[in-house]
C-alpha positions as CSV (number, residue, x, y, z in Angstrom):
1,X,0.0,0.0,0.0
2,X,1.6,3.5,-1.2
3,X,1.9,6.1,1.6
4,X,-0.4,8.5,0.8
5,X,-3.5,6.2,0.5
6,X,-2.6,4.7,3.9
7,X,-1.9,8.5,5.2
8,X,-5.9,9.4,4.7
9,X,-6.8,5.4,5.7
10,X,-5.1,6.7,9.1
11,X,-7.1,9.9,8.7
12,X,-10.6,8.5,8.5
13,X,-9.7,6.3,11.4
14,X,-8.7,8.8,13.6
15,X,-11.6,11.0,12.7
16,X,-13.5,8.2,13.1
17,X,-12.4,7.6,17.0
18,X,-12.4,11.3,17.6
19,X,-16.6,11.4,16.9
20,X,-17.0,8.1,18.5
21,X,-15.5,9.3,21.5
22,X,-17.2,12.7,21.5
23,X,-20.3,10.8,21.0
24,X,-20.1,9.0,24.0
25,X,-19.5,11.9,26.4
26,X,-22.4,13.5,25.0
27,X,-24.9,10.6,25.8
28,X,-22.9,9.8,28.9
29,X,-24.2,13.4,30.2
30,X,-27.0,12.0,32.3
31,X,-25.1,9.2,34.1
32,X,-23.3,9.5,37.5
33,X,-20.2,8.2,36.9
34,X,-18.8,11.2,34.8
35,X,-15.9,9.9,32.8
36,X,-14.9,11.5,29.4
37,X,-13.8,9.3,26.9
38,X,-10.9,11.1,24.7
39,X,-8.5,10.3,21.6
40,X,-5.2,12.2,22.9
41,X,-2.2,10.5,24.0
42,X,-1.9,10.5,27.7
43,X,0.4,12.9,29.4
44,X,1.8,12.7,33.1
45,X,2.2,16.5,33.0
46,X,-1.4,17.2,31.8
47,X,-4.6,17.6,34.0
48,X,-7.3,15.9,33.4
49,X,-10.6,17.9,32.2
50,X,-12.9,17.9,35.5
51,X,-15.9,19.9,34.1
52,X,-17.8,18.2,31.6
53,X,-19.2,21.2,28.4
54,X,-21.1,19.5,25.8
55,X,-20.5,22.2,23.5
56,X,-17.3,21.3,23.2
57,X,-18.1,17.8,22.6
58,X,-20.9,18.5,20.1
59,X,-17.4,21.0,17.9
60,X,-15.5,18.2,18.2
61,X,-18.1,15.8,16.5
62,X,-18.0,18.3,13.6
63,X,-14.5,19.2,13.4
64,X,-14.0,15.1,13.2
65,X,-17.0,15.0,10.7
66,X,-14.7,17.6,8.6
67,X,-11.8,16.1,8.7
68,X,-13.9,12.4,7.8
69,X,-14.9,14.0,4.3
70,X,-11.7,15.6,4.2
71,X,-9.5,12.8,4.4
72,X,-12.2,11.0,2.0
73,X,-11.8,13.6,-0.6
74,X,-7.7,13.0,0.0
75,X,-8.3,9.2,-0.5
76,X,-10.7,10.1,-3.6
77,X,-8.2,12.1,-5.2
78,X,-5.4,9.4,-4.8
79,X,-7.8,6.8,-6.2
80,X,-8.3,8.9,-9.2
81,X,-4.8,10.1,-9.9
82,X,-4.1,6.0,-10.0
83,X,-6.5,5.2,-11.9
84,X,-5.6,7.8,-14.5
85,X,-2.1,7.1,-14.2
86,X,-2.7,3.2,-14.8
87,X,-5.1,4.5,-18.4
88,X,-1.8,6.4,-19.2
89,X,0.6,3.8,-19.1
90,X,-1.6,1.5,-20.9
């Protein structure tokens, strides 16, 4: 697999986990237990988020829905240039 087709795979994926985790904390809202599901790398040094804003989860569902058709409009494009290099060469 050539780089930049598994580049925008690796996209969609991660844009993929980012919703599904911002999806969670939204419906998780209601429930006592109050943990926040999130796609970052752990830190040591970092502090964890103690108030819970839905808005922010409900701009980070779009942002990762942007960067979904994004990266699908990258993977698109790939899958075109190939395909019309592959009708040039033959």
């Amino acid at each position: 697999m050539n780089v930049p087709l598994s580049t925008a795979l690796n996209g969609i994926s991660s844009a993929n986990e980012r919703l599904r985790a911002a999806a969670s904390n939204i419906a998780n809202l209601a429930t006592s237990n109050q943990y926040r599901a999130t796609t970052e790398p752990t830190n040591v040094d970092k502090v964890p988020a103690r108030e819970i804003n839905p808005a922010s989860d409900i701009v980070e569902q779009q942002s990762a829905a942007y960067a979904f058709v994004a990266n699908l409009k990258v993977l698109q494009t790939q899958l075109n240039t190939t395909g019309a290099l592959l009708d040039i060469k033959a």
